[in-house]
C-alpha positions in Angstrom: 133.9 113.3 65.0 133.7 116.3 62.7 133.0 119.7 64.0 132.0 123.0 62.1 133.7 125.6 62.1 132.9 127.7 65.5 131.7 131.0 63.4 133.6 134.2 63.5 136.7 131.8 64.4 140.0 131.8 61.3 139.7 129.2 59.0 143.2 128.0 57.7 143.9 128.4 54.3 145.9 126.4 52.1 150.1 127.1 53.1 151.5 130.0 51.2 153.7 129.4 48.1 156.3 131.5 48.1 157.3 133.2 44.7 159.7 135.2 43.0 159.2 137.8 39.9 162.2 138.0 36.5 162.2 141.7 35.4 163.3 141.7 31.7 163.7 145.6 30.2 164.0 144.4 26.2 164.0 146.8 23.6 160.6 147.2 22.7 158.8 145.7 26.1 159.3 145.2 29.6 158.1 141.5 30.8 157.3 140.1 33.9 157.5 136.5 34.8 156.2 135.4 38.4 157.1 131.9 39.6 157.3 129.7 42.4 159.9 127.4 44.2 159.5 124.9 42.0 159.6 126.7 38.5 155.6 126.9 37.5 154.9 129.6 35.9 152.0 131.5 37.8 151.6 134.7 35.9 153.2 137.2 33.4 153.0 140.7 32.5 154.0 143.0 29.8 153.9 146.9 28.8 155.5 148.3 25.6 158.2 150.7 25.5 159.2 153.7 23.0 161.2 152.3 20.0 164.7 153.6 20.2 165.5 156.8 18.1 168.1 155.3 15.8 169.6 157.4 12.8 172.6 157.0 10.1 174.9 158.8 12.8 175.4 155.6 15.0 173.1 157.6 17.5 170.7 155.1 19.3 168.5 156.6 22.3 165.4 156.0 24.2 163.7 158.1 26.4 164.8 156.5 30.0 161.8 158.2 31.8 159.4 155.2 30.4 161.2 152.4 31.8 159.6 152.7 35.3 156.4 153.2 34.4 156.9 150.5 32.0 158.0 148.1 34.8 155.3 148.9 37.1 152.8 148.3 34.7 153.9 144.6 33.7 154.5 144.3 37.5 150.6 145.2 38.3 149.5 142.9 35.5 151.9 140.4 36.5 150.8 140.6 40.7 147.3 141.3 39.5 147.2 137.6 38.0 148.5 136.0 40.7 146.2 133.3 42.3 144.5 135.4 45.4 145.6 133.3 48.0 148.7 131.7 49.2 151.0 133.4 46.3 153.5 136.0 48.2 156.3 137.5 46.3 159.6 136.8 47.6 161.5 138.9 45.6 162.6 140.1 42.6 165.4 140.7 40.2 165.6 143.0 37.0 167.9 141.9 33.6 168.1 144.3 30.7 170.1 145.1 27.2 174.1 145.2 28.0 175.6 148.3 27.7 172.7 150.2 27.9 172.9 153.4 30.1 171.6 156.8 31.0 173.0 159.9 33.3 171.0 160.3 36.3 171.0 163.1 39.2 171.0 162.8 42.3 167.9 161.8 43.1 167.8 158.7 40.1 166.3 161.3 37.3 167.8 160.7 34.1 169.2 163.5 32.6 168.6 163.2 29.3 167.7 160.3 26.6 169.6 156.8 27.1 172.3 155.6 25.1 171.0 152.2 24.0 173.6 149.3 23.7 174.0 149.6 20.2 174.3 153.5 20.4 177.8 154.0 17.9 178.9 157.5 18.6 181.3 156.9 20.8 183.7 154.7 19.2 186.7 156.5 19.1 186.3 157.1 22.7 186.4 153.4 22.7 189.6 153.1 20.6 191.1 155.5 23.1 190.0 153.0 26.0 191.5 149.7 24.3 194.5 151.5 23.8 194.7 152.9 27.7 193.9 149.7 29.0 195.8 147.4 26.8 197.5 145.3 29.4 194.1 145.0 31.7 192.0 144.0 29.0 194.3 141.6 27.8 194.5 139.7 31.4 190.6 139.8 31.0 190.5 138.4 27.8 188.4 141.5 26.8 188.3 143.8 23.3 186.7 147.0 24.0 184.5 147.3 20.7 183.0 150.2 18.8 179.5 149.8 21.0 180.8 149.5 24.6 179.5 151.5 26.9 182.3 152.8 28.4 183.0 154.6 25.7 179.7 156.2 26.4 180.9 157.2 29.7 183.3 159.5 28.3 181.1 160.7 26.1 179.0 162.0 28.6 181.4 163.6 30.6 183.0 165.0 27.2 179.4 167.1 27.4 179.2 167.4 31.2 178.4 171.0 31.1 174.8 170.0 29.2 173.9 168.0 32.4 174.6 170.3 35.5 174.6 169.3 39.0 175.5 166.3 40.6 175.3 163.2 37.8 175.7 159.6 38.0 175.5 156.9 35.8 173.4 154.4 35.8 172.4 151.0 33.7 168.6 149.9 33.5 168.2 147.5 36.4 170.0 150.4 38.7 167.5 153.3 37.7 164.8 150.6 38.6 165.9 149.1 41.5 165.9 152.8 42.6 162.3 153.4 42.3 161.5 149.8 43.4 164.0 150.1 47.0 163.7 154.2 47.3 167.6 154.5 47.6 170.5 154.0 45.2 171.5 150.4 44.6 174.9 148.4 43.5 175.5 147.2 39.7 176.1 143.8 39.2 179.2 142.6 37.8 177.6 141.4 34.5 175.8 145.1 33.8 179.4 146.5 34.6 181.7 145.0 32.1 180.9 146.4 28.9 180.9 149.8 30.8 184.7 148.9 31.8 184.4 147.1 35.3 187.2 144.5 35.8 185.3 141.5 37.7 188.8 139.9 37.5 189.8 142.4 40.1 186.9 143.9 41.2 187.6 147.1 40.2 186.9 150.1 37.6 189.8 150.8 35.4 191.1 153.9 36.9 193.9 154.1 34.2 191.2 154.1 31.4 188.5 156.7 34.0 191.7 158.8 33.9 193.1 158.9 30.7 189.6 159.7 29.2 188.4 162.2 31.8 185.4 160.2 33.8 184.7 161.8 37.1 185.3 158.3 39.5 182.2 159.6 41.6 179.9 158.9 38.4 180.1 155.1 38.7 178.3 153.2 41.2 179.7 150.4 43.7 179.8 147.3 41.8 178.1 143.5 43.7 177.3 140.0 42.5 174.7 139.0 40.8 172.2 137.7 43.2 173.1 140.2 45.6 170.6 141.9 47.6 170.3 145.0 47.4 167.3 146.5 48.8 163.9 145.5 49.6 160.5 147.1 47.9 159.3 150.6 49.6 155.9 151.3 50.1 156.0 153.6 47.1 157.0 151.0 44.6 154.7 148.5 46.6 151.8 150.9 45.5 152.6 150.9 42.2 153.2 147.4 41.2 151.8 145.4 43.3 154.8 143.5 45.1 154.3 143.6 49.1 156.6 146.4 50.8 159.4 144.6 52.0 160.1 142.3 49.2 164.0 142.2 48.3 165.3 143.4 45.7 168.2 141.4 44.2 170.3 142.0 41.2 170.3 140.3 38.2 172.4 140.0 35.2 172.5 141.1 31.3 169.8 139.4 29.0 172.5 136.9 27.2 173.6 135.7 30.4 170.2 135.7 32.3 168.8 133.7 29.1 171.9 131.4 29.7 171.1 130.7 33.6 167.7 129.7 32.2 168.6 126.7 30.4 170.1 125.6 33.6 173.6 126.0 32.4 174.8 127.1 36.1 177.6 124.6 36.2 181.3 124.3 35.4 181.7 122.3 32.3 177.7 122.9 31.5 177.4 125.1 27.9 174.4 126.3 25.8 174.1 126.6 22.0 171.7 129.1 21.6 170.3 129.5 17.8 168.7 132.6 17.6 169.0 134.8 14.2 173.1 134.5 15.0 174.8 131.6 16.6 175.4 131.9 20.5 177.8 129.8 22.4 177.7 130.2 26.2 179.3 128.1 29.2 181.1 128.1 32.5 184.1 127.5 33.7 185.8 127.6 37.0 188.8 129.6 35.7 189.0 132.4 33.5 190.1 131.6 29.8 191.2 133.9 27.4 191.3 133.6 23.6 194.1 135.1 22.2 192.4 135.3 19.1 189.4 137.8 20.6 186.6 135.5 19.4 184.9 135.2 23.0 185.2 136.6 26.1 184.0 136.1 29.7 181.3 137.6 32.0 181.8 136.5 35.7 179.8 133.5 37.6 177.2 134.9 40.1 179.5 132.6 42.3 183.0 133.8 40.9 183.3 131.2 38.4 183.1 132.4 35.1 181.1 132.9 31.4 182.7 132.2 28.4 180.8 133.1 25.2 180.9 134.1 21.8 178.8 135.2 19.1 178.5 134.5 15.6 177.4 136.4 12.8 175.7 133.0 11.0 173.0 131.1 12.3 168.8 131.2 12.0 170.0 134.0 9.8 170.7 131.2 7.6 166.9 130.9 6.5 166.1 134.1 6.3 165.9 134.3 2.5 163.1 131.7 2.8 159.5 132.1 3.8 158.4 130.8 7.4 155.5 129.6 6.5 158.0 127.3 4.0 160.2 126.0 6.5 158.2 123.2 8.1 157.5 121.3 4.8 161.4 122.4 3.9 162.2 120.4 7.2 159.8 117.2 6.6 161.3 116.9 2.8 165.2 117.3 4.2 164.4 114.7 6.8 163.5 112.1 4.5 166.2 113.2 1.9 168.9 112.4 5.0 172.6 114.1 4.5 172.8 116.9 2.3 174.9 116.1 -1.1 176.6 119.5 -1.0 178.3 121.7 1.9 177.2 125.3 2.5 178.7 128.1 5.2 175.4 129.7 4.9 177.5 133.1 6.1 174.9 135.8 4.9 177.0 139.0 6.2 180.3 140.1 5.8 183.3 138.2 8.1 182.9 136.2 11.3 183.3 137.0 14.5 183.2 133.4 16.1 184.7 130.8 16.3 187.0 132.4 13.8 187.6 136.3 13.5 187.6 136.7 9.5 187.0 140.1 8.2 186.8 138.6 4.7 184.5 136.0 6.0 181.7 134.8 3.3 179.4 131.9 2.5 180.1 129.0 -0.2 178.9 126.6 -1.7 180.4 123.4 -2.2 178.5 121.1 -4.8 175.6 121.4 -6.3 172.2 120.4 -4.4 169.7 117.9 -6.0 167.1 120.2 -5.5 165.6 122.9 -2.7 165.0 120.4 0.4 168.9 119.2 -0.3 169.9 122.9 0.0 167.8 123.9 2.7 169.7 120.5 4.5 172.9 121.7 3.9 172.1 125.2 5.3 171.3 123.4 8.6 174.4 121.6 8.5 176.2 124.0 7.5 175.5 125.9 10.9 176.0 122.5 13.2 179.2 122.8 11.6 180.4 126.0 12.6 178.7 124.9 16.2 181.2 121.6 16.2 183.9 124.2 15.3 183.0 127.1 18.3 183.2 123.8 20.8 186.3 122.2 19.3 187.9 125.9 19.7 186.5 126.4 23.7 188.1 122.7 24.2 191.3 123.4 22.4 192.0 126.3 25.2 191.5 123.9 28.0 188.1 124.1 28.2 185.9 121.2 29.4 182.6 120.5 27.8 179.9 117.6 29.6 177.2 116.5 28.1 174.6 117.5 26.9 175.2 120.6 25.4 171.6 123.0 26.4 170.0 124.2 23.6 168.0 127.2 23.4 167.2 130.0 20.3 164.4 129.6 18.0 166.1 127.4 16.2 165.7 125.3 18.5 162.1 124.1 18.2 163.4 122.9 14.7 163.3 118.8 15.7 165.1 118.4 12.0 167.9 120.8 13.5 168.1 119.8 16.3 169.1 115.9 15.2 171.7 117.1 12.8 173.3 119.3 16.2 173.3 116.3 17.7 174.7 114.5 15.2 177.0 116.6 13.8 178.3 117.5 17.5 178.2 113.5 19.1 176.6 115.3 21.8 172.7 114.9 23.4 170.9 118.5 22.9 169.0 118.9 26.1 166.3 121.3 24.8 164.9 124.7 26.9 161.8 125.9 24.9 161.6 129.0 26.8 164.7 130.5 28.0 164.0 133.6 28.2 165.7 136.7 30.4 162.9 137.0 32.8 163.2 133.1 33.5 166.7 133.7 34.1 166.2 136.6 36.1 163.4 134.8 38.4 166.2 132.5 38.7 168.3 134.9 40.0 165.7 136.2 42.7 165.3 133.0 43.8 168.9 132.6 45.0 168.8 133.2 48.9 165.2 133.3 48.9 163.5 130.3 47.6 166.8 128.0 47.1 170.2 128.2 49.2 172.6 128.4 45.8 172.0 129.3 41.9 172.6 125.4 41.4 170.2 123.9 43.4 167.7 126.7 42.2 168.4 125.9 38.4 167.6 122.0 39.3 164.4 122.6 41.1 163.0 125.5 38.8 164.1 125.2 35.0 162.3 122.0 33.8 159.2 123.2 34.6 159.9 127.2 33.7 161.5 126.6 30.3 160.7 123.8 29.4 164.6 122.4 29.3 163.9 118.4 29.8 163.9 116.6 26.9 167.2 115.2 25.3 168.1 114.9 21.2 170.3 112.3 20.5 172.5 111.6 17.8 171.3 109.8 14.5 174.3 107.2 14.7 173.1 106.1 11.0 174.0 110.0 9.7 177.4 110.1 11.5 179.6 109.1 9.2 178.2 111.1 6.2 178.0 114.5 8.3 181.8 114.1 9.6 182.7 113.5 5.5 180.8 116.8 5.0 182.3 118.6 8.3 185.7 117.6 7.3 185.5 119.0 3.9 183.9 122.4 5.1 186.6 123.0 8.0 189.3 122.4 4.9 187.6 125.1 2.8 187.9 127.6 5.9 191.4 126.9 6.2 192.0 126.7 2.4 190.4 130.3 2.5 192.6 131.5 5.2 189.9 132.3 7.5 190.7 129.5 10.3 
């Protein structure tokens, strides 16, 4: 028999579901994704940030001081949104630009402007570090470049007298997860490496530290990705909106928290991701290194590692050609089928992967029928150079399972995404949104909601970004786009540049 509730007595409400927020610090915005166990997406948040102060110097900054209140903001939207019962956050993680870093005092201040990860002014610095660490960065498979951030490093102690009293440095998700715990947190591995941490050792380069004057005490102690490091204090629990108590884990740089978001978690498992340049992203269970420098490895949250490279052709490819263009382009180079010409639609100077060619530059090899065959050949053209970064990662011992995770804007071309398939023999399994904050969500999750970064990619990333539908190859096209792939990886090597 049914009874009424006796009144003043607790009603039950429905069982909590737990969930856990992906911090992404971007350029321009901060965003806040909140999601539960099993990857819905139960509300978002965003504030702007300051656009960097960028001049013909090299000199990239941004005024550090804005990325907390920033972060709280999108947090309060984000918590605000939340349904108003049963939804508890778990936890959360942060993910921001590599390489970008500020000095701080004692207390988490910054000192002064940051030095954004494209910031250029130290780059004979970074000469000085290749050339002090030669042997160690060769082990790692690593090329200090023009706009790493340890280079930065030096640069600030180079002016340590402008920032008196006791300094530290400290990369975005560190300065946050300051305010968001109370106390100083670790840097994850990922954060670390452009600033000269050796995850192959798990160590800083003291060598390098010396030989350009860093004080050791600047750097911070150095965890996994995952890690916890803290829980949120009341203060930060005012401010946001997160319960006190939540933890606090770390998280990883955008490119490799975007990469965790396709799902890509697993040895052998790689992502193509087709953004304005051409990404190629994977993991393997030992570290490989290219003796040409075209890639190089982050570490594995679980010690495995993150082979990648970038290239400097891809949805750049279209640029010249108005958006609102491209969807009848695509329909017309559908029903045209293989293009009758071969392009390298290379619209910079030189290549960085899978080739390192200076003298790098786009051809043309025929001449098109008309605008939808050229626009085809363009999207070959950069299926080609994918087929080519995937026959390079498996010529140094690299294994590659299908399907190869796709992600980029590029990716919500259907027309491109055939001729990948195609073009590769490989099924494209598609993530519409794979964004950092996903990937960092994913990250928080890790100890919280799911007992290993594995199982949490299985159970959260269909439903979060949208990565389960497959592409499979056009068998009918094959044979015409390996004629066309055969004669463009001839004119590379014809051109020296391969």
């Amino acid at each position: 028999m049914h009874r009424p509730a006796v009144s003043g007595a607790a009603v039950p409400g429905p069982p909590a579901d737990p969930v856990v927020a992906g911090i992404d610090v971007a350029t321009a915005a901060v965003r806040v994704v909140c999601v539960n166990a099993r990857g819905a997406v139960l509300a978002e948040g965003r504030a702007a940030l300051p656009r960097p102060v960028r001049d013909g110097s090299g000199r990239s900054e941004q005024d550090a001081t804005r990325w907390w209140p920033a972060a709280a903001a999108a947090l309060r939207r984000a918590t605000a949104a939340l349904p108003a019962r049963g939804a508890e956050v778990r936890a959360v993680a942060v993910s921001a630009t590599s390489g970008t870093l500020v000095l701080a005092d004692a207390a988490g201040r910054p000192l002064g402007p940051a030095l954004m990860y494209d910031d250029r002014r130290a780059a004979e610095l970074n000469s000085a570090a290749q050339r002090s660490g030669a042997a160690r960065w060769r082990a790692l498979g690593l090329t200090v470049g023009p706009t790493a951030a340890l280079g930065r490093v030096a640069w600030y102690a180079r002016h340590a007298a402008d920032f008196p009293g006791a300094a530290r440095v400290v990369h975005t998700p560190e300065l946050l997860g300051r305010r968001l715990t109370g106390q100083p947190v670790a840097a994850d591995w990922s954060h670390a490496l452009k600033t000269g941490y050796d995850p192959r050792t798990a160590e800083w380069p003291a060598e390098v530290l010396d030989a350009l004057g860093i004080p050791a005490d600047w750097l911070p102690p150095v965890r996994p990705p995952g890690t916890r490091a803290g829980t949120v204090c009341a203060a930060a629990a005012a401010e946001t909106g997160l319960p006190a108590g939540c933890e606090v884990r770390l998280g990883m740089t955008d490119g490799c928290a975007g990469q965790l978001a396709t799902g890509a978690v697993a040895p052998g498992q790689f992502v193509g991701v087709l953004g304005t340049t051409y990404v190629l992203k994977g993991v393997t269970r030992e570290l490989v290194t290219d003796p040409a420098g075209a890639f190089y490895s982050h570490r594995h949250p679980d010690g495995w590692w993150l082979p990648g490279g970038a290239a400097n052709t891809g949805g750049e490819a279209l640029a010249h050609r108005a958006a609102a263009h491209l969807p009848g382009l695509d329909e017309a180079a559908a029903a045209r089928g293989p293009a009758s010409c071969v392009s390298y639609p290379l619209r910079r100077e030189g290549e960085r992967f899978p080739f390192v060619a200076g003298a790098a530059r786009g051809f043309l090899l025929g001449t098109p029928a008309d605008d939808a065959d050229r626009h085809r050949a363009d999207l070959e053209g950069v299926a080609f150079l994918e087929r080519l970064a995937l026959e390079r990662v498996r010529a140094l011992g690299v294994p590659v399972t299908a399907p190869l995770f796709a992600a980029g804007g590029g990716s919500r071309s259907p027309l491109w995404n055939r001729i990948r398939a195609t073009v590769l023999g490989l099924p494209l399994r598609v993530a519409d949104r794979a964004e950092t904050a996903s990937g960092a969500a994913l990250l928080a999750a890790v100890g919280t909601l799911h007992p290993s970064l594995e199982q949490a990619a299985a159970a959260m990333t269909g439903k979060m970004t949208g990565a389960g539908y497959l592409i499979e190859p056009v068998p009918a096209e094959k044979a015409a786009l390996d004629d066309s792939y055969a004669r463009f990886a001839e004119e590379l090597a014809a051109r020296g540049w391969r």
